[in-house]
NULO-65343 format. One record per residue: y, x, z of N, C-alpha, C in turn; residue in three letters; residue number from 1. Coordinates in Angstrom, 2 decimals, padded with zeros to 5 digits. Example, Ala and Ser with C-alpha at 12.3 -4.5 7.8 and 13.67 -1.06 7.14 Angstrom:
% NULO-65343
+---------+---------+---------+---------+---------+---------+---------+---------+---------+------+-----+
!     npy !     npx !     npz !    capy !    capx !    capz !     cpy !     cpx !     cpz ! code ! pos !
+---------+---------+---------+---------+---------+---------+---------+---------+---------+------+-----+
! -005.69 !  013.19 !  007.80 ! -004.50 !  012.30 !  007.80 ! -003.30 !  013.20 !  007.80 !  ALA !   1 !
! -002.25 !  012.85 !  007.08 ! -001.06 !  013.67 !  007.14 !  000.03 !  012.90 !  007.87 !  SER !   2 !
+---------+---------+---------+---------+---------+---------+---------+---------+---------+------+-----+
% end
This chain:
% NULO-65343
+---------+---------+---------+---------+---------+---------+---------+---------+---------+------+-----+
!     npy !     npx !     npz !    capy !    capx !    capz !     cpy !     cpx !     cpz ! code ! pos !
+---------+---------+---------+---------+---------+---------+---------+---------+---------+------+-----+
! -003.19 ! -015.83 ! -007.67 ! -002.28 ! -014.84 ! -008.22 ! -001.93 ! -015.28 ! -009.64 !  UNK !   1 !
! -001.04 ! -016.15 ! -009.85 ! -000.68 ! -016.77 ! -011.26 !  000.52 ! -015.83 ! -011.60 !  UNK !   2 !
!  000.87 ! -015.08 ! -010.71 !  002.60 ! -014.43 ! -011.34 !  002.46 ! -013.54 ! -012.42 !  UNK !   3 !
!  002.95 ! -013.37 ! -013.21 !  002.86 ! -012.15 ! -014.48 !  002.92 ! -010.81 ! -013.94 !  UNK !   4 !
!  004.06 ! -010.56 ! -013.21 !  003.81 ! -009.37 ! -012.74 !  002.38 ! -008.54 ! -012.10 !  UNK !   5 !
!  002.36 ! -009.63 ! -010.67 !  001.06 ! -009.34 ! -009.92 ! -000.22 ! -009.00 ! -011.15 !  UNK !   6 !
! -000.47 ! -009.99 ! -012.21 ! -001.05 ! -009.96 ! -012.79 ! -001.21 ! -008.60 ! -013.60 !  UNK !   7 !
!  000.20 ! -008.23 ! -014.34 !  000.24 ! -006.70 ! -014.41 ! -000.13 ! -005.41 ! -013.84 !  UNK !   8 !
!  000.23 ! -005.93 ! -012.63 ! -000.08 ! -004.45 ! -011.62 ! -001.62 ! -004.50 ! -011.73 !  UNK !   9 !
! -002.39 ! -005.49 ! -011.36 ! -003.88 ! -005.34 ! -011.49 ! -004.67 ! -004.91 ! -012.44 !  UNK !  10 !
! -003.92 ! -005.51 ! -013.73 ! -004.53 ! -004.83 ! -015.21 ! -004.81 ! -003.48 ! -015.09 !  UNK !  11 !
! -003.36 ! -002.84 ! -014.52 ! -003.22 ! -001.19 ! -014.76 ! -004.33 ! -001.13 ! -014.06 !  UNK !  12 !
! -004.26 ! -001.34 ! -012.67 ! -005.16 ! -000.77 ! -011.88 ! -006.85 ! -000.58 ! -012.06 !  UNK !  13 !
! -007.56 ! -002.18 ! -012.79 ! -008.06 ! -001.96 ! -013.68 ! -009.09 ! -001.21 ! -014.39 !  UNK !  14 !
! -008.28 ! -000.55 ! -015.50 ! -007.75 !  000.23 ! -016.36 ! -008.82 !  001.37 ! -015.54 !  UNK !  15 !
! -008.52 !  002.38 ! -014.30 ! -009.28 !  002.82 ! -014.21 ! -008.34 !  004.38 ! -014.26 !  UNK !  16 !
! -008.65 !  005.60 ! -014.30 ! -008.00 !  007.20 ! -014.65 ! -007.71 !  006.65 ! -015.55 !  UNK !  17 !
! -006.74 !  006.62 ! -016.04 ! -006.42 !  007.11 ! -017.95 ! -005.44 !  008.39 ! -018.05 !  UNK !  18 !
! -005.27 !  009.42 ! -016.96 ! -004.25 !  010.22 ! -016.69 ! -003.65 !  010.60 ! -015.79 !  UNK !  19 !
! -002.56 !  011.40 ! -015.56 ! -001.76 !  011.48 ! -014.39 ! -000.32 !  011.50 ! -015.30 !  UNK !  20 !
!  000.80 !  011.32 ! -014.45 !  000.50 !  011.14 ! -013.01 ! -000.44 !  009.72 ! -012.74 !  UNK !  21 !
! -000.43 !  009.47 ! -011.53 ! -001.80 !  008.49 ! -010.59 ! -000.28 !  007.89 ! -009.93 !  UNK !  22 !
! -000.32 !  006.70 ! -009.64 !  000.23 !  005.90 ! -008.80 ! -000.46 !  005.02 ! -007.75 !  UNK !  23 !
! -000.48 !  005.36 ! -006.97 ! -001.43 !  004.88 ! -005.74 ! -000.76 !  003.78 ! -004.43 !  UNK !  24 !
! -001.53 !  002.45 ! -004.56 ! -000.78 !  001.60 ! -003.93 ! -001.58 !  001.20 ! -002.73 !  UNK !  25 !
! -000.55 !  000.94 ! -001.37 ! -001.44 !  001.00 !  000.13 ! -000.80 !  000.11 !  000.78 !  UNK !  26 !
! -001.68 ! -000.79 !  001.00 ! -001.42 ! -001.81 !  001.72 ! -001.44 ! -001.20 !  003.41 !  UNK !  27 !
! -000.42 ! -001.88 !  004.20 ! -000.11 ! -002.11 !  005.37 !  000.29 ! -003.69 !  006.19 !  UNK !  28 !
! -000.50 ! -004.02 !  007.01 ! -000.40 ! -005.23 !  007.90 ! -000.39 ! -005.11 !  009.23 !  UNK !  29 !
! -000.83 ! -006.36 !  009.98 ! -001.14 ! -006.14 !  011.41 ! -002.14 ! -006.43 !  011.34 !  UNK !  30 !
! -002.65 ! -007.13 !  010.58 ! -004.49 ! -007.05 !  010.65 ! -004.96 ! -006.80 !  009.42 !  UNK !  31 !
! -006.23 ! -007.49 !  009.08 ! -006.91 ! -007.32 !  007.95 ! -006.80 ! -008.47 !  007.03 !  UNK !  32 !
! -005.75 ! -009.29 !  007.46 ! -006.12 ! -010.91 !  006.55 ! -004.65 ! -010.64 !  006.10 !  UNK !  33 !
! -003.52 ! -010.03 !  006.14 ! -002.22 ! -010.26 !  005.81 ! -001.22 ! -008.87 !  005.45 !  UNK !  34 !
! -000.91 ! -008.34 !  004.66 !  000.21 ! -007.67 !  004.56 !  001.62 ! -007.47 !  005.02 !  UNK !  35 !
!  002.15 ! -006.41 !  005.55 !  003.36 ! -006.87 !  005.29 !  004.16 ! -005.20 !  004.94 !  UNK !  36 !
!  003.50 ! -004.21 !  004.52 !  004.07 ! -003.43 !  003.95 !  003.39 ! -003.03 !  002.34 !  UNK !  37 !
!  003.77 ! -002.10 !  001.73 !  003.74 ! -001.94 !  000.51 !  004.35 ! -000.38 !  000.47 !  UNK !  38 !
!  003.12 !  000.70 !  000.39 !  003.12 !  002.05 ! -000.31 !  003.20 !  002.69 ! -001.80 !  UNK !  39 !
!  004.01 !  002.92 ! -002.60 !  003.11 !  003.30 ! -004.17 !  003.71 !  004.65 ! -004.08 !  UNK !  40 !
!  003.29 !  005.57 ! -003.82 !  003.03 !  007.22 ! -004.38 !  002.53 !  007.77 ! -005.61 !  UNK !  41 !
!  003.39 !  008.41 ! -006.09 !  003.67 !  008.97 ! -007.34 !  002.71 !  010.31 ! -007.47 !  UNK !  42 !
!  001.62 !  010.83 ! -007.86 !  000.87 !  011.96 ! -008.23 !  000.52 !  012.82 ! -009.11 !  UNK !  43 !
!  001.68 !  013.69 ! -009.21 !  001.44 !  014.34 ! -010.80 ! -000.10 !  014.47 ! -011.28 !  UNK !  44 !
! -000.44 !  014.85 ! -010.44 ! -002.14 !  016.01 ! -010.62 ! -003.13 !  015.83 ! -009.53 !  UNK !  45 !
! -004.18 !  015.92 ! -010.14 ! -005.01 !  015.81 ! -009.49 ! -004.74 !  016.45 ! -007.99 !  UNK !  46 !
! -005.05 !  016.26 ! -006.64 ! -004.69 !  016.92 ! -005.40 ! -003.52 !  017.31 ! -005.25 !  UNK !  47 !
! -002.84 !  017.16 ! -006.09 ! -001.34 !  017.54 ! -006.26 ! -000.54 !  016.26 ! -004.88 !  UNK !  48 !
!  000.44 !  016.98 ! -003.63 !  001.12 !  015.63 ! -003.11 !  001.93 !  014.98 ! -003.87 !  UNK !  49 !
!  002.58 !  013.63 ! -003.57 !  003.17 !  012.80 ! -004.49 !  004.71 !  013.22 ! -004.28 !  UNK !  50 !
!  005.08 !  013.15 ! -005.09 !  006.35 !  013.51 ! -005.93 !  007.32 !  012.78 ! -005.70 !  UNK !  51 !
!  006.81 !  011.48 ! -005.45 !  008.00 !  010.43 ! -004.66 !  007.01 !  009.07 ! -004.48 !  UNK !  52 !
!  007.71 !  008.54 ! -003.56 !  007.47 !  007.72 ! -002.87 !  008.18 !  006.35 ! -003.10 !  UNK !  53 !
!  007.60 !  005.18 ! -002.48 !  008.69 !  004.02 ! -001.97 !  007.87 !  003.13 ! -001.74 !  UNK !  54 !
!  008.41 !  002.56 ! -000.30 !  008.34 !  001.27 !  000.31 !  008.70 ! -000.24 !  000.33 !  UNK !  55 !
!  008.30 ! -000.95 !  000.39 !  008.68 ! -002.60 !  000.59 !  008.08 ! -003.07 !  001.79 !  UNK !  56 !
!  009.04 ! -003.57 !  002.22 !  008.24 ! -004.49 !  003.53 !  008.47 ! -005.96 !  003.53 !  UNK !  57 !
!  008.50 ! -006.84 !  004.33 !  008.92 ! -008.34 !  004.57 !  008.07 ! -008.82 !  005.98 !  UNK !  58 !
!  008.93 ! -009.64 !  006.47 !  008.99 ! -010.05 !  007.53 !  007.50 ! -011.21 !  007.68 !  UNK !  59 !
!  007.91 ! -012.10 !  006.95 !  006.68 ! -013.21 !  006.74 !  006.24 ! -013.44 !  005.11 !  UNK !  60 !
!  004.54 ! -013.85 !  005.34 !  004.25 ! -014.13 !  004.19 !  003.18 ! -012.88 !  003.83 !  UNK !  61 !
!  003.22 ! -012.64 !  002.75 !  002.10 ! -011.42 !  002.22 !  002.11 ! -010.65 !  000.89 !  UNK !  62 !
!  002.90 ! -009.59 !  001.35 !  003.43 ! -008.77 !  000.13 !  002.41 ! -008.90 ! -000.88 !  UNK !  63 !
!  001.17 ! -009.07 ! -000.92 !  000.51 ! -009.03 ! -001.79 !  000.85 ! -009.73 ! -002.72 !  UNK !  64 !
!  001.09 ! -011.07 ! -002.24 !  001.21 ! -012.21 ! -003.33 !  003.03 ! -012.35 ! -003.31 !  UNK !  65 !
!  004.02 ! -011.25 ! -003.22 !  005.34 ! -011.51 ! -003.86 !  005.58 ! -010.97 ! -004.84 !  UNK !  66 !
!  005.95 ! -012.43 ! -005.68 !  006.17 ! -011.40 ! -007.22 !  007.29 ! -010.72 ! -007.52 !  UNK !  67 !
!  008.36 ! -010.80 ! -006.47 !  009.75 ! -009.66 ! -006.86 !  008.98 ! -008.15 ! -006.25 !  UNK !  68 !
!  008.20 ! -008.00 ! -005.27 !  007.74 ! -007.08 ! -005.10 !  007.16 ! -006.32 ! -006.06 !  UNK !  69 !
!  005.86 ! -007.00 ! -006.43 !  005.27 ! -006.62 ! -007.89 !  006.32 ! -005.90 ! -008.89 !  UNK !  70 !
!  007.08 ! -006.47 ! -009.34 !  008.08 ! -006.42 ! -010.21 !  008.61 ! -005.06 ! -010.09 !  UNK !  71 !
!  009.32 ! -004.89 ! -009.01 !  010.02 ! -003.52 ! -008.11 !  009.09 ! -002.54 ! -008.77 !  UNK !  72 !
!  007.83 ! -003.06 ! -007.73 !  006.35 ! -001.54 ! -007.98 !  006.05 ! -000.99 ! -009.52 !  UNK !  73 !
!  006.55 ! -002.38 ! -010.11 !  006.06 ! -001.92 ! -011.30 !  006.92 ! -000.88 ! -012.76 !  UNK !  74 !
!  008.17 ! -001.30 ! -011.83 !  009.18 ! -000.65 ! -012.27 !  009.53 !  000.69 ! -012.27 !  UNK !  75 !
!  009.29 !  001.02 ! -010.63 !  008.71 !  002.02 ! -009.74 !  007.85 !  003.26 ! -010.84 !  UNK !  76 !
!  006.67 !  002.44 ! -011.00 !  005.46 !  003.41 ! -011.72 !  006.10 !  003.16 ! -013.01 !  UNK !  77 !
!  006.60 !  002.50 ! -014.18 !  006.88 !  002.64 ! -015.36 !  008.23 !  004.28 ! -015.07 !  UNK !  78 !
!  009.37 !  004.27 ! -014.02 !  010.48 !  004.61 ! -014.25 !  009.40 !  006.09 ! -014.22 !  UNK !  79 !
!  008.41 !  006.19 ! -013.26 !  007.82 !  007.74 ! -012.77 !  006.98 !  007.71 ! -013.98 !  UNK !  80 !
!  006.53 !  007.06 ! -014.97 !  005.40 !  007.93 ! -016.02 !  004.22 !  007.52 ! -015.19 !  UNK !  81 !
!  003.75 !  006.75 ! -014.64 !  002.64 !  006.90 ! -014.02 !  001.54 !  006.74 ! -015.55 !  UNK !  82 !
!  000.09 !  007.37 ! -015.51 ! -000.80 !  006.56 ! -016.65 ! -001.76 !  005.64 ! -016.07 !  UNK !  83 !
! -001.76 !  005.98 ! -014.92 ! -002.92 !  005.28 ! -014.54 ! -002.18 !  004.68 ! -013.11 !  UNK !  84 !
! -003.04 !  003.68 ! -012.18 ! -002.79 !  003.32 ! -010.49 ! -004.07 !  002.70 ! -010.50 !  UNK !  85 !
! -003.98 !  003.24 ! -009.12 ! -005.00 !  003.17 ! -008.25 ! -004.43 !  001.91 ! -006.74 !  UNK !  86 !
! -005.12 !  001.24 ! -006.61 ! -005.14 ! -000.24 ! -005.52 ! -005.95 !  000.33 ! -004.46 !  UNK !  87 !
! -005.29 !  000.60 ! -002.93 ! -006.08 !  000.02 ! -002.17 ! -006.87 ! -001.10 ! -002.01 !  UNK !  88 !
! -008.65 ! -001.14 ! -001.63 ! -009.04 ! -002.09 ! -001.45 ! -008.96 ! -003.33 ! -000.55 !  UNK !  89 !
! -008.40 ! -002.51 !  000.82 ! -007.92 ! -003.16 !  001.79 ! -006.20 ! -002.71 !  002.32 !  UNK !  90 !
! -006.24 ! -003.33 !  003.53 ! -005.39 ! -003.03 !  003.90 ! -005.47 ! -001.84 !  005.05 !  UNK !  91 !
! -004.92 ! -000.97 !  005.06 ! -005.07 !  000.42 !  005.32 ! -004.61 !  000.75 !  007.11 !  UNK !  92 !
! -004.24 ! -000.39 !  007.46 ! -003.54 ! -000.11 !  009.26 ! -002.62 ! -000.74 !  009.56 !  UNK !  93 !
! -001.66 ! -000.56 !  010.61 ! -000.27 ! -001.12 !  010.65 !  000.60 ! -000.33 !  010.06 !  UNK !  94 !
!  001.36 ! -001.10 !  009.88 !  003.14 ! -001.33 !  008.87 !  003.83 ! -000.39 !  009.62 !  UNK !  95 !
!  003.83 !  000.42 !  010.52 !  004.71 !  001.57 !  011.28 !  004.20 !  002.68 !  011.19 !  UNK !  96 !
!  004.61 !  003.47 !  011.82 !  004.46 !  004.97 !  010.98 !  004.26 !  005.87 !  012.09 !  UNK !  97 !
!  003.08 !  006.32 !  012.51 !  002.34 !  007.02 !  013.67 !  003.32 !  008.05 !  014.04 !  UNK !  98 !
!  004.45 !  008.57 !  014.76 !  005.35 !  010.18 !  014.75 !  007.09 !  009.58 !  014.34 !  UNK !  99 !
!  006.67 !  008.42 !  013.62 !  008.46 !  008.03 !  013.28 !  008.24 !  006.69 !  013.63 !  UNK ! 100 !
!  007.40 !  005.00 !  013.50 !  008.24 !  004.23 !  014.65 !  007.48 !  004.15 !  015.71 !  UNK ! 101 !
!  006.35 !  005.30 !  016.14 !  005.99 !  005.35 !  017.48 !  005.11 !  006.50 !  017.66 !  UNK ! 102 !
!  005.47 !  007.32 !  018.79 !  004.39 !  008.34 !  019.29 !  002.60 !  008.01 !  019.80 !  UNK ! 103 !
!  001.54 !  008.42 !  020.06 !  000.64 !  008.02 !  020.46 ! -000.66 !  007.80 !  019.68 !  UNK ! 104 !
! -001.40 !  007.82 !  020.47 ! -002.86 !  006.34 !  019.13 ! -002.79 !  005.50 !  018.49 !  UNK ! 105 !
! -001.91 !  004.88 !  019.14 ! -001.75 !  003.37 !  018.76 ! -000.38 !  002.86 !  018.92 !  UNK ! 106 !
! -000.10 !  002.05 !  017.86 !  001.33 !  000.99 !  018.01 !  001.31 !  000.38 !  019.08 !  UNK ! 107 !
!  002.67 !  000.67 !  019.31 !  002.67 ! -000.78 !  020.90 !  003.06 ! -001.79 !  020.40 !  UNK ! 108 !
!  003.50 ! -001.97 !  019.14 !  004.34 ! -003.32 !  018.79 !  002.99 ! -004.76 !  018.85 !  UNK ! 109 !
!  003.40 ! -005.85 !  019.60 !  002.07 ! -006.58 !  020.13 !  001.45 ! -007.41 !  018.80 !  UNK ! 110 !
!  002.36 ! -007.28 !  017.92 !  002.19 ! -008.28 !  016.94 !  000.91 ! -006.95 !  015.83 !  UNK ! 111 !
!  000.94 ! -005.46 !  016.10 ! -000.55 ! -005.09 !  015.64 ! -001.31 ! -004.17 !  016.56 !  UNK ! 112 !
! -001.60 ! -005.16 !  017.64 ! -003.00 ! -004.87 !  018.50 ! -004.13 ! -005.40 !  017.92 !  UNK ! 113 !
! -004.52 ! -005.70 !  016.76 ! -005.53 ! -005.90 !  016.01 ! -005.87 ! -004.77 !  016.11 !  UNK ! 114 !
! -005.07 ! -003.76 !  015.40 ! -005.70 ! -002.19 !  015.08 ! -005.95 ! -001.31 !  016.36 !  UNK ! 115 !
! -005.56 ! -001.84 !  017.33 ! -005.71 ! -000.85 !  018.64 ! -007.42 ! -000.53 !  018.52 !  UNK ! 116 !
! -007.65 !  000.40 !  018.40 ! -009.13 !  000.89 !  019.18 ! -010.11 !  000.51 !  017.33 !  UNK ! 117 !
! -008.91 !  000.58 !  016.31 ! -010.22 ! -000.05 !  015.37 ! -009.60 !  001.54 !  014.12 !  UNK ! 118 !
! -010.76 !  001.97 !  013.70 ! -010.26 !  002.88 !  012.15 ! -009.67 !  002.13 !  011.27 !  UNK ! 119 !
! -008.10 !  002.60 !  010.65 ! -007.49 !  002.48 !  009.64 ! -008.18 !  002.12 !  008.55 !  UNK ! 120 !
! -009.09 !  002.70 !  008.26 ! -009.69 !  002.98 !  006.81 ! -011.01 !  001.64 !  006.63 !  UNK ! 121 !
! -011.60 !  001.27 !  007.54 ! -012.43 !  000.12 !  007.39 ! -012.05 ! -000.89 !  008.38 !  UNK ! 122 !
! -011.38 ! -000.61 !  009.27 ! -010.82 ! -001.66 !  010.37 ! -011.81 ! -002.20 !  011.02 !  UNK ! 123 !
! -013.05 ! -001.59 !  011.54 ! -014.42 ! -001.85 !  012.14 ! -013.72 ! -000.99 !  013.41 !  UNK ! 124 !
! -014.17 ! -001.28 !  014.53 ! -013.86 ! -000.60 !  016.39 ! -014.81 !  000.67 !  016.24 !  UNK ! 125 !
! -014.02 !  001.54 !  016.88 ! -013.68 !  002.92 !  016.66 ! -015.17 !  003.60 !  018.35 !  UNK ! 126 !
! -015.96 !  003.94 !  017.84 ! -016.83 !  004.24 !  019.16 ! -016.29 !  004.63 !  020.33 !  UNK ! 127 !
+---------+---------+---------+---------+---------+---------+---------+---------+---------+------+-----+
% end
């Protein structure tokens, strides 16, 4: 991670509470080794829902490590006041959206049957 930006976003994150609002960033892939979406939610207050939203996606490669992405996010949380952000540690599930690009348990899209039968949240198989 040599890019300035990327490098930025991590500082904040970092950083640790220093305030609200909280900007909270969530990784999405088809598995656990690669990205290919990008969450940052805006949080006035503590338990408070976020206030706005926005997405990035890309086709190939790994949002993690694009630095126009970075750049965007970071723009993103400067334009909202964020004081603080918060990093997912991992990557949080697949890149589609459980009710809007598919009904069910699970994605049918074949490219994330990684996650079939595994929890979002640690990506370990689901009893």
């Amino acid at each position: 991670m040599d890019d300035k930006f990327l490098k930025r976003l991590h500082k904040k994150a970092k950083k640790g509470l220093r305030g609200w609002p909280l900007a909270t960033v969530a990784f999405y892939g088809p598995d656990l080794g690669r990205a290919t979406k990008v969450t940052v939610g805006i949080m006035p207050a503590h338990a408070a829902p976020a206030t706005a939203t926005r997405a990035w996606s890309i086709m190939d490669g790994d949002i993690r490590r694009d630095p126009d992405v970075a750049a965007e996010m970071l723009d993103f949380i400067a334009e909202h006041g964020a004081l603080s952000v918060g990093i997912a540690g991992a990557i949080l599930g697949c890149p589609h959206q459980q009710g809007i690009d598919y009904d069910g348990d699970w994605c049918p899209d074949p490219a994330c049957a990684f996650w079939h039968g595994r929890d979002r949240w640690t990506g370990e198989p689901v009893a």
